[in-house]
TIKE-302029 format. One line per field, with one value per residue (C-alpha): residue number from 1; chain; x, y, z. Coordinates in Angstrom, 3 decimals. Last residue first. Layout:
REM TIKE-302029
fike = c(NUM,...) .
marro = c(A,...) .
u = c(X,...) .
v = c(Y,...) .
w = c(Z,...) .
//
This chain:
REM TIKE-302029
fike = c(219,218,217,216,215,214,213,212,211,210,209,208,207,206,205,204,203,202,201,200,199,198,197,196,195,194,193,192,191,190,189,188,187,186,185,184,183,182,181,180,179,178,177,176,175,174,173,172,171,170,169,168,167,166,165,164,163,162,161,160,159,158,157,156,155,154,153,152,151,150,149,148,147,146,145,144,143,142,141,140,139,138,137,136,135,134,133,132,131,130,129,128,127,126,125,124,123,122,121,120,119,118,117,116,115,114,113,112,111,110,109,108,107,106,105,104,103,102,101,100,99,98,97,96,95,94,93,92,91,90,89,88,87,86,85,84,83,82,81,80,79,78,77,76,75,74,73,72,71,70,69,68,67,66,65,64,63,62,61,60,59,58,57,56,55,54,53,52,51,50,49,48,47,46,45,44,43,42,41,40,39,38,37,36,35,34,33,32,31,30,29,28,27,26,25,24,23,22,21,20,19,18,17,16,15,14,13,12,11,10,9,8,7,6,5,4,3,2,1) .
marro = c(A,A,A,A,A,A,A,A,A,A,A,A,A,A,A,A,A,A,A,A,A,A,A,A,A,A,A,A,A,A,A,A,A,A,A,A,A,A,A,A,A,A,A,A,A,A,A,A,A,A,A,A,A,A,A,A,A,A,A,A,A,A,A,A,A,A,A,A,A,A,A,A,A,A,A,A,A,A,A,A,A,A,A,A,A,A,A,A,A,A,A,A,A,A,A,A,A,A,A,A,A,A,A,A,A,A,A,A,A,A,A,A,A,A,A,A,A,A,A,A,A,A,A,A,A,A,A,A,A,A,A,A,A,A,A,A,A,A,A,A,A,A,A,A,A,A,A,A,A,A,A,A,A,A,A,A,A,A,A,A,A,A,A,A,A,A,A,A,A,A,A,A,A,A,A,A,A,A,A,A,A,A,A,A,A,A,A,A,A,A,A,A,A,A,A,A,A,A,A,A,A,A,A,A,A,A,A,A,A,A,A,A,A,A,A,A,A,A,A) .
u = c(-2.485,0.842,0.723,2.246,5.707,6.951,7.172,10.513,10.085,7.068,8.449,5.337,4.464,3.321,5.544,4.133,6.470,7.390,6.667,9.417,11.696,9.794,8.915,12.809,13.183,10.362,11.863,15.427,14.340,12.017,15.362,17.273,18.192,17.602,14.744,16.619,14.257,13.861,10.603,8.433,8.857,5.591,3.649,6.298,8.779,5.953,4.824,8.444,9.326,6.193,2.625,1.181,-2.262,-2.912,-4.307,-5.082,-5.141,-3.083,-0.058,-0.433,-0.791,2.711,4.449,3.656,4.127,7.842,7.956,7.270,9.115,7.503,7.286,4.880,2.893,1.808,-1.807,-1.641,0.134,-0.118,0.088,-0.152,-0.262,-3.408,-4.975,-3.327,-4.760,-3.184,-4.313,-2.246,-3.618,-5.424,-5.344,-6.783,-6.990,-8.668,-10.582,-11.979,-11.377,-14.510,-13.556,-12.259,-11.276,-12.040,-9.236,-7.533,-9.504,-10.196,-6.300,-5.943,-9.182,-7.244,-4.361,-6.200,-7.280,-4.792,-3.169,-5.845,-6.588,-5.468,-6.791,-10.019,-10.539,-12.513,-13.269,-13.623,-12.909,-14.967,-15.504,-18.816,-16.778,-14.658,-17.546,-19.662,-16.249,-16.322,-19.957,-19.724,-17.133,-13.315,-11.324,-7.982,-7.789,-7.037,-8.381,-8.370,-8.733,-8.874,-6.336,-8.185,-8.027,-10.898,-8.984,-11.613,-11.573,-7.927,-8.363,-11.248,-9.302,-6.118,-8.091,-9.548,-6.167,-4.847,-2.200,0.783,0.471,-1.467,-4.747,-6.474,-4.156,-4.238,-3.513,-3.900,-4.372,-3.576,-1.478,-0.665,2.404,2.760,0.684,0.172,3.609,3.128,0.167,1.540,3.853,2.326,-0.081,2.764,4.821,5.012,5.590,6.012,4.819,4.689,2.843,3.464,2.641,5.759,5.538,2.545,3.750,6.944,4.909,2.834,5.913,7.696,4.322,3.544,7.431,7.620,3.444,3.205,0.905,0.661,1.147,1.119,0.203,1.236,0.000) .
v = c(-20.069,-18.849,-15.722,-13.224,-11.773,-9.787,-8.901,-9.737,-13.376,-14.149,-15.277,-17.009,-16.947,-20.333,-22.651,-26.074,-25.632,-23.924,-20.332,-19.316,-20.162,-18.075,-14.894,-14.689,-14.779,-12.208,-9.975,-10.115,-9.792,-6.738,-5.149,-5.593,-1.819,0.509,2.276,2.996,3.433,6.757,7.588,4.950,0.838,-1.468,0.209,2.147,-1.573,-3.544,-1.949,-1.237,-5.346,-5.570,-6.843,-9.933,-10.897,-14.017,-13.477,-9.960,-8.561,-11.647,-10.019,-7.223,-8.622,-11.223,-7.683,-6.266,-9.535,-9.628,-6.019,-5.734,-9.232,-12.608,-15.363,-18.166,-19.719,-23.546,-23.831,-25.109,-21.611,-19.025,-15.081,-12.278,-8.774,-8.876,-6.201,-7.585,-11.227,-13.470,-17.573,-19.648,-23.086,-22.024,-18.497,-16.752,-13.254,-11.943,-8.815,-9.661,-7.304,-4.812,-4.551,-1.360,1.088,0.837,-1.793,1.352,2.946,0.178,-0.293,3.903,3.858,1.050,2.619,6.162,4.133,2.346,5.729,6.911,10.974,14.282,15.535,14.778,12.489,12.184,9.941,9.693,13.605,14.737,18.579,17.186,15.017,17.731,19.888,17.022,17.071,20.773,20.851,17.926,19.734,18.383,21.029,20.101,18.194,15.405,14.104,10.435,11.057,8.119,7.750,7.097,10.240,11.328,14.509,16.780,14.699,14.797,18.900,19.327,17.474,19.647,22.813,21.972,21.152,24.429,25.238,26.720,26.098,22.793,23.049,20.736,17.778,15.020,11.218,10.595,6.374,4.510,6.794,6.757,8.659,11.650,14.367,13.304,14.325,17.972,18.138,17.475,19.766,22.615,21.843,21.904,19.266,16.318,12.931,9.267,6.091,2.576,0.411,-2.141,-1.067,-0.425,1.935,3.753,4.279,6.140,7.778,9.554,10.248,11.772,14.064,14.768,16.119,18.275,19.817,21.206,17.391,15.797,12.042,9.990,6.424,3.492,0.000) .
w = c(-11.437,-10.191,-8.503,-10.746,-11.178,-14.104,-18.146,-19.428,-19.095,-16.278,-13.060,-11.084,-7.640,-5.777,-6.451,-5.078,-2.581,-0.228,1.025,2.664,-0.172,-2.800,-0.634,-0.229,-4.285,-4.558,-1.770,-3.997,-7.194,-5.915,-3.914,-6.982,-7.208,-10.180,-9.324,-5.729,-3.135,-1.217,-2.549,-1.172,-1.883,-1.815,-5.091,-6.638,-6.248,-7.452,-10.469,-11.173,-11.153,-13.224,-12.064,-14.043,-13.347,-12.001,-8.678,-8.048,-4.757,-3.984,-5.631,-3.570,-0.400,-1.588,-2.146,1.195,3.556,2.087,2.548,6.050,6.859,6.680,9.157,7.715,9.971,8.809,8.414,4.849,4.306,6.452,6.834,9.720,9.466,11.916,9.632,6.444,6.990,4.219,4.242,2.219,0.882,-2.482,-2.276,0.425,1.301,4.713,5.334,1.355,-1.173,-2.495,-6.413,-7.455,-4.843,-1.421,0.229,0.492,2.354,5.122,5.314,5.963,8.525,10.631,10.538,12.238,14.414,15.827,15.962,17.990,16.931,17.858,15.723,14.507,11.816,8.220,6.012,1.329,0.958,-1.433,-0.751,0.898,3.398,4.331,5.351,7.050,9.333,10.138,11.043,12.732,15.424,15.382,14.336,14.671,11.283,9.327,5.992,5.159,1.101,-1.303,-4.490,-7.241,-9.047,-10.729,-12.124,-10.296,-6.999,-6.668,-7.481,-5.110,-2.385,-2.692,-2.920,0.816,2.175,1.475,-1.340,0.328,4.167,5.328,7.349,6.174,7.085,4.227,4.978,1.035,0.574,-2.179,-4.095,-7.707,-8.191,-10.708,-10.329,-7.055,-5.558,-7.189,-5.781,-2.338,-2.881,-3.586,-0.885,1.924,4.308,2.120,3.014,1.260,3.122,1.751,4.152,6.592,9.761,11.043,7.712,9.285,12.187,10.880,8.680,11.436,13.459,10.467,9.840,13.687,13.962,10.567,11.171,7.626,7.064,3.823,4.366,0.955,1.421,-0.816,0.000) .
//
């Protein structure tokens, strides 16, 4: 999952993504509206953890221009204004929820994974494929009942292969998707994940190398 946090707030921001990647997820973050629209223009978010009250372009204009473009990305706005007047207000600019600041971190996760799982198809709390079990809100994963003990990213790539069995998702599909901003395009950290993902999982093979062209679960 890839989050964007946009919050001017330099200590709540890096403490927010730092959750949020113990969690799992792919976090980039952006202290001002410029920037954040910037960002969007040209990565595909999940999830937009948006403070209102950001400096530059406000919070408000940021959600009217995701939901003018049709973006995808869903909006968990954030704010320290906390009365129902202010949150049926950032719903009807099109923000997808809403939270008060300061908020429950456990809740605030729980919101993101519930977002995300939004677009498209409705997913399943739990994915399954064949013998192996995936629960992303427990962050915990099994095949023919035997735990299997996977890292962050190991655990991220094999969730986003399951979202859709059999399709073919490119090593830079993968690595924008799972990775944020700080990894290097040309690194073999996908190879590498995939090739760990392989072992701990067993046999039958269970993801598929496709020549030139990427990884899929194996159908």
């Amino acid at each position: 999952m890839r989050v964007l946090v946009v919050e001017d707030h330099a200590r709540l921001a890096i403490t927010l993504a730092t959750g949020l990647r113990r969690a799992g997820m792919a976090v980039d973050v952006v202290f001002d509206g410029h920037d954040a629209l910037e960002r969007l223009s040209v990565t595909a978010y999940d999830v937009v953890v948006l403070d209102r009250d950001i400096p530059g372009v406000h919070g408000d204009d940021v959600c009217r221009a995701l939901v003018a473009e049709g973006s995808s990305s869903r909006v968990l706005m954030l704010t320290a204004a906390g009365s129902l007047e202010d949150r049926v207000g950032g719903l009807d600019i099109g923000a997808d929820d809403y939270l008060p600041k300061p908020c429950d971190f456990s809740e605030l996760v729980a919101r993101v994974r519930a977002l995300a799982r939004r677009p498209g198809a409705s997913l399943p709390p739990t994915l399954t494929y064949g013998g192996l079990q995936l629960d992303p809100s427990r962050r915990t994963a099994a095949r023919n009942g035997r735990r299997l003990p996977l890292n962050p990213k190991e655990f991220a790539v094999l969730e986003l292969l399951l979202t859709a069995p059999g399709v073919v998702m490119s090593a830079e599909e993968i690595l924008e998707r799972v990775w944020d901003e700080t990894a290097d395009p040309f690194s073999q950290a996908v190879r590498t994940t995939v090739s760990r993902l392989r072992a701990k999982l067993g046999d039958p093979p269970l993801i598929e190398t496709v020549a030139k062209a990427g990884y899929r679960i194996a159908g």
